[in-house]
MARZADO-615179 format. One line per 8 residues: their letters; for each residue x, y, z of C-alpha. Coordinates in nm, 4 decimals, padded with zeros to 6 digits. Example, Ala and Ser with C-alpha at 12.3 -4.5 7.8 and 13.67 -1.06 7.14 Angstrom:
<pts>
as = 01.2300,-00.4500,00.7800 ~ 01.3670,-00.1060,00.7140
</pts>
This chain:
<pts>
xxxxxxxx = 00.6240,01.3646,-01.0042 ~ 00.4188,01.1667,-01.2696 ~ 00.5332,01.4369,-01.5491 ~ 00.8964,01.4447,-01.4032 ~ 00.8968,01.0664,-01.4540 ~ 00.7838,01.0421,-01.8154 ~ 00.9982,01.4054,-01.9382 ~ 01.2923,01.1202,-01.8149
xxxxxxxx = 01.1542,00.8433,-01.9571 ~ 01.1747,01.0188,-02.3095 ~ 01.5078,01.0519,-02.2403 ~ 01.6034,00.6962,-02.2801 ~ 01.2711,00.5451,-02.4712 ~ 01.0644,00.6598,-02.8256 ~ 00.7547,00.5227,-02.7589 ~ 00.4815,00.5428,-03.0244
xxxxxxxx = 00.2672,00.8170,-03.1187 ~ -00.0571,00.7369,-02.9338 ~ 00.1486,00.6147,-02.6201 ~ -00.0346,00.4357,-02.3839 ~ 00.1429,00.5194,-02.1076 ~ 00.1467,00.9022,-02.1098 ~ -00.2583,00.7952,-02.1952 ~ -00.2407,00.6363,-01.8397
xxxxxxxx = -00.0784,00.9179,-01.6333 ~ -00.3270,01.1701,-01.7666 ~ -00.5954,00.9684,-01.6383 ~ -00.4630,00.9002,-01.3400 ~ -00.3881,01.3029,-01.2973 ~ -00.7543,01.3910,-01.3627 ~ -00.9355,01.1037,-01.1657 ~ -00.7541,01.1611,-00.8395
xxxxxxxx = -00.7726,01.5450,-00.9010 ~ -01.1772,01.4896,-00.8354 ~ -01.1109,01.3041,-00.5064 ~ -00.9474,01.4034,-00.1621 ~ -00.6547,01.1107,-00.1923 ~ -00.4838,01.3257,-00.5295 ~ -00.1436,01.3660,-00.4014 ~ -00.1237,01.0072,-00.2760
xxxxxxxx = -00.2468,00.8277,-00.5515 ~ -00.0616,01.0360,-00.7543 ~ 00.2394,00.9437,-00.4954 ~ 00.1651,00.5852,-00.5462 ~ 00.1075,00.5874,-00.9303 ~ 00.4977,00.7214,-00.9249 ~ 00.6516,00.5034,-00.6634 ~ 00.5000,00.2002,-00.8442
xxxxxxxx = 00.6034,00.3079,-01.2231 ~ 00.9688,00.4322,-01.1046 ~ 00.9832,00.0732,-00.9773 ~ 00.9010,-00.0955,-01.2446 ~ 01.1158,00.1360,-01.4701 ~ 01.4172,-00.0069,-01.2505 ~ 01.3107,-00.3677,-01.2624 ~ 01.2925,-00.3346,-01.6735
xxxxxxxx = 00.9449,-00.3799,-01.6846 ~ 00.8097,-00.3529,-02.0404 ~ 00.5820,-00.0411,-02.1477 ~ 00.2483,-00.2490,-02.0838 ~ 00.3398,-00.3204,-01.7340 ~ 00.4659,00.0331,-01.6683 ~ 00.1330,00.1892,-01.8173 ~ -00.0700,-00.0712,-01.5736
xxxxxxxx = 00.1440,-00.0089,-01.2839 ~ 00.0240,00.3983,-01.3475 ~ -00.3051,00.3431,-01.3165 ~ -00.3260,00.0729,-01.0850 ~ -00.4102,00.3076,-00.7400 ~ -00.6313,00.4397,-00.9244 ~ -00.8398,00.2094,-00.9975 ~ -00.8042,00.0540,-00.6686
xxxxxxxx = -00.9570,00.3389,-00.5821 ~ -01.2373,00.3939,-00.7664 ~ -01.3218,-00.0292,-00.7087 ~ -01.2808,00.0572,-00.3420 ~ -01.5431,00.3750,-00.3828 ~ -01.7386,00.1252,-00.6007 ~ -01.7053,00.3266,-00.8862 ~ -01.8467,00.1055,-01.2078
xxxxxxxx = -01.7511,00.4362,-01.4598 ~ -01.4976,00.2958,-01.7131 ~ -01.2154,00.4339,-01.7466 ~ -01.1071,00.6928,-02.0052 ~ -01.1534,00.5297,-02.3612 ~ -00.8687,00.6486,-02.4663 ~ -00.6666,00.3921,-02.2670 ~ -00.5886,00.0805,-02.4316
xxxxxxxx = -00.8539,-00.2012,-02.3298 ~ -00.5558,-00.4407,-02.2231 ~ -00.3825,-00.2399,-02.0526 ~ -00.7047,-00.1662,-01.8492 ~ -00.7589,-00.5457,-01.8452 ~ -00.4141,-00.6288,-01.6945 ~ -00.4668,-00.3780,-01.3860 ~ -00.7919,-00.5126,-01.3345
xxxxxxxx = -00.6077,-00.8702,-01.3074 ~ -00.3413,-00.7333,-01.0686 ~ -00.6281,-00.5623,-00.8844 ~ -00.7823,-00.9553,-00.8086 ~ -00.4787,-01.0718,-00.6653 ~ -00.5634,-00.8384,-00.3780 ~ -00.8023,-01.1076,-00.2293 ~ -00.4917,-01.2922,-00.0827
xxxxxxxx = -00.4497,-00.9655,00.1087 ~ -00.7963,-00.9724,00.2710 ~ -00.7734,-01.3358,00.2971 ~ -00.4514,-01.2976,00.5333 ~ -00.6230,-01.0090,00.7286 ~ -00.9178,-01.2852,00.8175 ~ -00.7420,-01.5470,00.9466 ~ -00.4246,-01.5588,01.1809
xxxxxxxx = -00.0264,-01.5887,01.1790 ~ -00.0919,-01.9678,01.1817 ~ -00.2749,-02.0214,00.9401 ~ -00.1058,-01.8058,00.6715 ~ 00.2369,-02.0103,00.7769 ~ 00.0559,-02.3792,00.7335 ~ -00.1437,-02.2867,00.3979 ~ 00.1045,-02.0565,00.2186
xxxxxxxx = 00.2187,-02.2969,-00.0417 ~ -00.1676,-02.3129,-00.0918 ~ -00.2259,-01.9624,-00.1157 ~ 00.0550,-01.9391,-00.3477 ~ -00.0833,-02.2048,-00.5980 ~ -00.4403,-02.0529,-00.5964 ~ -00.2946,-01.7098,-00.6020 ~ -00.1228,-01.8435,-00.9484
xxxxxxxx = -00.4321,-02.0420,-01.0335 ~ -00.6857,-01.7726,-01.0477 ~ -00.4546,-01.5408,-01.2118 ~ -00.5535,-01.5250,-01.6004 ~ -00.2446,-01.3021,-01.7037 ~ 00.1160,-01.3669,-01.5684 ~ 00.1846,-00.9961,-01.6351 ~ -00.0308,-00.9215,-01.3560
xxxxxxxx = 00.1878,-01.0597,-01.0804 ~ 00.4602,-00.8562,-01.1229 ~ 00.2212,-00.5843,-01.1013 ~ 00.1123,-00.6790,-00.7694 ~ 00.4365,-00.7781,-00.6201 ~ 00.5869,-00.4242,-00.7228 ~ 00.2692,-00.2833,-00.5029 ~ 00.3385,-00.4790,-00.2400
xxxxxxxx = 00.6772,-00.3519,-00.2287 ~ 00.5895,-00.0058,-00.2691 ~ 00.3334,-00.0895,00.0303 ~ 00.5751,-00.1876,00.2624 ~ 00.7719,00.1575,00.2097 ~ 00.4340,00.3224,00.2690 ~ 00.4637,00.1603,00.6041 ~ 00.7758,00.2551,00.7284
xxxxxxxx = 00.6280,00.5066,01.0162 ~ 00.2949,00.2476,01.0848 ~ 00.2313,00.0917,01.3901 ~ 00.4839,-00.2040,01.4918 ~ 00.1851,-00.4772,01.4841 ~ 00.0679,-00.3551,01.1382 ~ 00.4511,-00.3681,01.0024 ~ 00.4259,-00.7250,01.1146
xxxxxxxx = 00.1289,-00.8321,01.0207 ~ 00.2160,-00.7409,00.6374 ~ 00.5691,-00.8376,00.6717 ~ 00.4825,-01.1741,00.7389 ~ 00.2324,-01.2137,00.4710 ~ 00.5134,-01.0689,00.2211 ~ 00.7520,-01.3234,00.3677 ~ 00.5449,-01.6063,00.3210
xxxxxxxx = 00.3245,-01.5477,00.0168 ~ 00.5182,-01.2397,-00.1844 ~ 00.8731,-01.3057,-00.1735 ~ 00.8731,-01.6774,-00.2729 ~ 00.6648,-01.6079,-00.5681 ~ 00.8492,-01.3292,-00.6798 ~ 01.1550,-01.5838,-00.6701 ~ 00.9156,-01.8538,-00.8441
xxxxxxxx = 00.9233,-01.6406,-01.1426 ~ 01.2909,-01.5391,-01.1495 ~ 01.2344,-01.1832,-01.0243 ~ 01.5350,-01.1893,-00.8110 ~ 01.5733,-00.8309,-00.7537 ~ 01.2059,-00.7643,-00.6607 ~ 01.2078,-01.0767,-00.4069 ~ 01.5481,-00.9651,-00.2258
xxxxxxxx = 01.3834,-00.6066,-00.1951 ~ 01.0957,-00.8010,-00.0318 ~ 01.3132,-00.9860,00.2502 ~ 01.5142,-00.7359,00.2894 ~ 01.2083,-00.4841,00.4397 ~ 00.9914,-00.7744,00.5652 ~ 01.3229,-00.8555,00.7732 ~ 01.3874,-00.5538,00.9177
xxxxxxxx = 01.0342,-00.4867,01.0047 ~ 00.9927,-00.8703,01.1582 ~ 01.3068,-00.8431,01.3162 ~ 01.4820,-00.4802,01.4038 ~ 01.7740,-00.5515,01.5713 ~ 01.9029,-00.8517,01.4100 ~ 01.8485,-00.6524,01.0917 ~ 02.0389,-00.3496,01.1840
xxxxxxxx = 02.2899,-00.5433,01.3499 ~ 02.3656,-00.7240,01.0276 ~ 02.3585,-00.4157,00.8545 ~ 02.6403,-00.2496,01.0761 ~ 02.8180,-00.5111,01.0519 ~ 02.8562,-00.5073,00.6779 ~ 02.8803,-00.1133,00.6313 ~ 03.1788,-00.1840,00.8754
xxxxxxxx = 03.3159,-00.4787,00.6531 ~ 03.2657,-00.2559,00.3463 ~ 03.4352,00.0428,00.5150 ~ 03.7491,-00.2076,00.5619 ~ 03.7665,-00.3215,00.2103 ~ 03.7198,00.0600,00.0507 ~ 04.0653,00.1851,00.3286 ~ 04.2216,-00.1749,00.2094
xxxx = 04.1779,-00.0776,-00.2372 ~ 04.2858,00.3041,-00.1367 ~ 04.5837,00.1533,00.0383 ~ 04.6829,-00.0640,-00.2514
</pts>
């Protein structure tokens, strides 16, 4: 799907000769080729660039957002090999920032519900503290959004458990820096994973409204 994405990308973009990102996807093609994950971080590279592509995200962040699993991967297999020299050092730099951001995640995970509720304007500062590059949030934010897709058919405490750290740490920063359509996408899954039937309820309600309007323009 990585290939798919880019032969469309060229439909709409000219990017320059050496492009970075097409530099990107081929590294993230061979890497996960040599472990047993290949079709999901190949999954993930393309969930998370097809995002970003539909948020307007320039070609740095789309070229980071590529090669991000990756390189989770190879961190979480403590792999110290750098990557493929052919990628462009920032754009190696910038996933690595995204990649830090992460230790909100495990920071969540080791304390409870609470405490994540009292301290998140806390987290949230430190998050944006610590963060050298402001590119790298969106980044993260678009992972975390892929993530919570990812966990569609999890188990209900897990959906939770993320869903409420999206809803009090994600979303709000995502609207902190004006990306509106990336923080509504947010709520709108930690919702209906926190609360189901309200959520589907709601949505009835408003295919039902919308059903009424489209019978109402054919009328006219």
């Amino acid at each position: 799907p990585l290939l798919e994405w880019y032969d469309s990308y060229l439909t709409i973009h000219t990017p320059p000769s050496s492009d970075p990102i097409k530099k990107c996807i081929d590294f993230a093609i061979t890497y996960s080729e040599k472990t047993s994950k290949h079709e999901t971080l190949i999954l993930q590279s393309y969930e998370m660039v097809k995002k970003g592509q539909q948020c307007e995200m320039p070609p740095d962040i789309l070229a980071a957002l590529i090669i991000y699993p990756t390189l989770r991967e190879k961190q979480n297999q403590n792999n110290r090999d750098e990557p493929n020299d052919t990628i462009p050092a920032n754009i190696i730099k910038l996933a690595r920032r995204a990649l830090k951001i992460s230790f909100i995640d495990q920071l969540s995970k080791n304390k409870n519900t609470l405490f994540l509720i009292k301290h998140k304007q806390n987290l949230r500062h430190m998050l944006l503290a610590i963060v050298e590059d402001p590119r790298a949030v969106p980044i993260k934010l678009i992972q975390c959004l892929c993530h919570l897709h990812e966990l569609k058919s999890a188990e209900k405490k897990q959906k939770e458990e993320y869903a409420t750290h999206v809803q009090h740490i994600y979303a709000p920063l995502a609207n902190r820096l004006g990306l509106g359509q990336i923080k509504w996408e947010l709520e709108d899954i930690a919702f209906r994973y926190l609360q189901p039937d309200d959520y589907f309820s709601i949505s009835k309600s408003l295919k039902i409204k919308r059903k009424e309007r489209e019978e109402i323009i054919q009328y006219i």
